[in-house]
N, C-alpha and C positions, 0 to 999 in steps of 0.2 A: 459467605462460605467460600475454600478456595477449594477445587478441585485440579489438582495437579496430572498433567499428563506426562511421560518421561517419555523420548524416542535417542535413541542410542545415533540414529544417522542423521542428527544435528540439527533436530530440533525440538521444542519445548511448548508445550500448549496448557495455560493453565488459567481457570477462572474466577473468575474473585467479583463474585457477584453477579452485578449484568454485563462487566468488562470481562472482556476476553481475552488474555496475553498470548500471542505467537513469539518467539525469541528465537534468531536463528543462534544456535549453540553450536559453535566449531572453531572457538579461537584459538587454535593454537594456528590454523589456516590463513584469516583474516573472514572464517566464514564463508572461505570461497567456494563455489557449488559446484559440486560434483552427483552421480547419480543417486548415492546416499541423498543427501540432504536435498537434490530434487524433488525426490517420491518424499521422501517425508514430507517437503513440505505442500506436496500436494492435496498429499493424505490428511494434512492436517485441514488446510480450507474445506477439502469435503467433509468431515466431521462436520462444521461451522455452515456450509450449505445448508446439513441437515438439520440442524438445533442451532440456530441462530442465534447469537446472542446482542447485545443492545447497541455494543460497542467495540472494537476489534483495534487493539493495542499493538502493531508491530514493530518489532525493536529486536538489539540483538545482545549479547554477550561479546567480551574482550573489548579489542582497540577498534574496532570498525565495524561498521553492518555488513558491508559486506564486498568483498575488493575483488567482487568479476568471477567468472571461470575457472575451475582449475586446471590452471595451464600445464604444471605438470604430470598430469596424466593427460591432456590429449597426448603432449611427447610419447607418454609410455604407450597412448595406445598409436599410434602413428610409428611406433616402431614396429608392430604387429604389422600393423598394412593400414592405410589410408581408408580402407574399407570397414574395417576394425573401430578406428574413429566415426568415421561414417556414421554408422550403427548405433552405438552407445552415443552420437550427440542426436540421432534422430531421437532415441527414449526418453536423454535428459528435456529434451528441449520440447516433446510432447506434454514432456511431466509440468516444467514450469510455466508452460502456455495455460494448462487449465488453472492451473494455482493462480495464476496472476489472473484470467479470466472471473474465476471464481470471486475474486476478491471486489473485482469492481461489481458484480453483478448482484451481492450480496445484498440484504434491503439494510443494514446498519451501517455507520459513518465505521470508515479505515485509518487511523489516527496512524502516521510514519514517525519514528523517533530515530535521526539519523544522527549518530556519532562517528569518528572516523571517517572511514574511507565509503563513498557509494560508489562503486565504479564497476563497468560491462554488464552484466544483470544485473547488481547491488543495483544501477541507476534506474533499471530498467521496471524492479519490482519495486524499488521507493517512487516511481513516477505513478505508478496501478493505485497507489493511497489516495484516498480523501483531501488528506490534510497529512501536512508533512511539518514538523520542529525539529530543527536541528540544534544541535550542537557546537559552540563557537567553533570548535575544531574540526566540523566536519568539511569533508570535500566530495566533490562531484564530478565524476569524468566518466566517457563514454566510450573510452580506452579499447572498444572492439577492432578500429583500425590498427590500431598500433601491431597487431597479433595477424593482420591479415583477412578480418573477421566482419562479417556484418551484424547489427545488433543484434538482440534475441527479443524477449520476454515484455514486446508490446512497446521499446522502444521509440520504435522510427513511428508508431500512432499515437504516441502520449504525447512526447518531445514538442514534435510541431504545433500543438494544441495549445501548449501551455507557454510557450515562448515565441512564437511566430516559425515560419517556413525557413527563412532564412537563420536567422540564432540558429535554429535546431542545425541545420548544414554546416553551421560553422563546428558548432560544439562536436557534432559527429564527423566532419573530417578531418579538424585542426586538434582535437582532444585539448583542448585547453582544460586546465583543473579550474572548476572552480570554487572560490572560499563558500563559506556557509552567507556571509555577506552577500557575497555574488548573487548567489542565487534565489536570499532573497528579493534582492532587487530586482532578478528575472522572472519571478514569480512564483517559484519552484516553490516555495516554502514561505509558512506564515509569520513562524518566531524565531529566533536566533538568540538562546539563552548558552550560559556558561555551563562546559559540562558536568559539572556535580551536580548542576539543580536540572536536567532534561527529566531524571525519570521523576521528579517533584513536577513538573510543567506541564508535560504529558499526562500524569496522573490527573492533576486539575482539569487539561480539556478532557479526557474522555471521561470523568466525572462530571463535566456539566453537558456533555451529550450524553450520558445515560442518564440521565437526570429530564433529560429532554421529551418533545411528544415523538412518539417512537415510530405512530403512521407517515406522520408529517414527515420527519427527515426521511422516514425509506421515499418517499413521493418526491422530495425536493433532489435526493440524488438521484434517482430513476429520472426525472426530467432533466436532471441538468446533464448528464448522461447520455442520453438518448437523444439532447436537441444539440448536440456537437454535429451531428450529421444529418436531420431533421433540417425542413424548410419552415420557414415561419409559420404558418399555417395547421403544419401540423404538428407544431411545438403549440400553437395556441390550444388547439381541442385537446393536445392532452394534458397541459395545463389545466383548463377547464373538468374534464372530465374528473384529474386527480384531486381537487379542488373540492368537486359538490361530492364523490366519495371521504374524503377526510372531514367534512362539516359533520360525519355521522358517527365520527370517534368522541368517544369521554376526554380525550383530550385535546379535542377544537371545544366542546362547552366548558368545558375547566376554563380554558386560555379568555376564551370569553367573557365570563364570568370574573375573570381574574383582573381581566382589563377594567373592565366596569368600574369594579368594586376598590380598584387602585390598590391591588394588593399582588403579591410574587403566585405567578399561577404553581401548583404540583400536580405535574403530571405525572403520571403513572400506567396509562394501559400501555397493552401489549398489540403487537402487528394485527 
């Protein structure tokens, strides 16, 4: 069943089953964010906070996911007064802190489908994903210096995580682009298909994470999440703890059962 949602300030929420599509919709821009399509897509994670669904497909419309800031209107508003700017980036940038918050905190896997350009927030909200595929064509740059600008949208705490202390220092002061290659071999990203076939790839993985046990991955991302800044110790007890609660789901005896019997387990419950 797909349930379509329509939002005019540039974005798209529609569900097709247990998968959940977000699509940032504003290409004639590059999809670049501004206070419309913040609050939208703020608004849109909180729907997805409240009714969860198994699986959460982000992706966008046109030639790029999404090429940063929109720069011309901080101009327009920096011609009002510095204050005027001020203002309107304190809202946008409240707006897309919960959105990207929202996103990791979620209990379902966050699939990224990056085409074109990721760059300033673009990299910032494709770093908040799960799991990221890209597209031969895509690129990755961190482009807030070049403007003056320090990162936004959970940057400067994803970056270092996911490629070391140093890489992330370079990437965000030297703004190197880099290819879809690149980054998979920095880690950024798992596949690197040609772009006709991303939403065919993408389709396939979040079909076989919705297809998947649905307690288990919310617990395997909640751990892995949580033990980036966790001491060993108390990554073990919660490991454990998460562990003897999921032995109680219909889908840790399925898998069980499935193993035994040398057969492909199906799972099916819900959180």
């Amino acid at each position: 069943m797909t349930t379509p949602f329509n939002n005019r300030s540039g974005v798209q929420v529609e569900r097709l089953g247990l998968i959940c599509f977000i699509t940032l919709d504003r290409p004639e821009t590059g999809n670049s964010v501004d206070l419309g399509i913040g609050l939208a897509l703020r608004d849109a994670v909180r729907s997805l906070v409240v009714n969860p669904p198994r699986v959460v497909v982000l992706r966008s419309s046109g030639a790029h996911f999404m090429v940063g800031g929109d720069v011309r209107r901080f101009e327009t508003l920096l011609r009002v007064s510095s204050e005027a700017c001020a203002d309107e980036l304190e809202t946008l940038i409240s707006a897309v802190n919960e959105a990207v918050t929202g996103l990791t905190q979620l209990p379902c896997p966050v699939l990224g489908l990056i085409n074109g350009a990721a760059a300033g927030f673009g990299l910032s909200l494709a770093l908040a994903c799960d799991i990221l595929v890209a597209a031969d064509d895509a690129s990755f740059l961190m482009a807030y210096s070049a403007i003056g600008a320090t990162p936004d949208g959970g940057g400067t705490w994803h970056l270092p995580r996911q490629v070391g202390l140093h890489r992330a220092m370079a990437i965000a002061l030297l703004n190197p682009k880099l290819s879809a290659v690149d980054a998979k071999v920095a880690g950024l990203v798992i596949e690197v298909v040609p772009g006709e076939e991303l939403a065919a790839a993408g389709l396939a993985i979040a079909q076989r994470l919705a297809d998947g046990p649905a307690a288990a991955q919310a617990g395997i991302k909640r751990l892995l999440r949580s033990g980036l800044d966790a001491n060993l110790e108390t990554a073990l007890a919660a490991e454990k703890a998460t562990f003897v609660a999921v032995s109680a789901s219909a889908d840790f005896a399925e898998g069980v059962a499935a193993f035994c019997q040398r057969r492909k387990a199906q799972f099916g419950s819900s959180l």
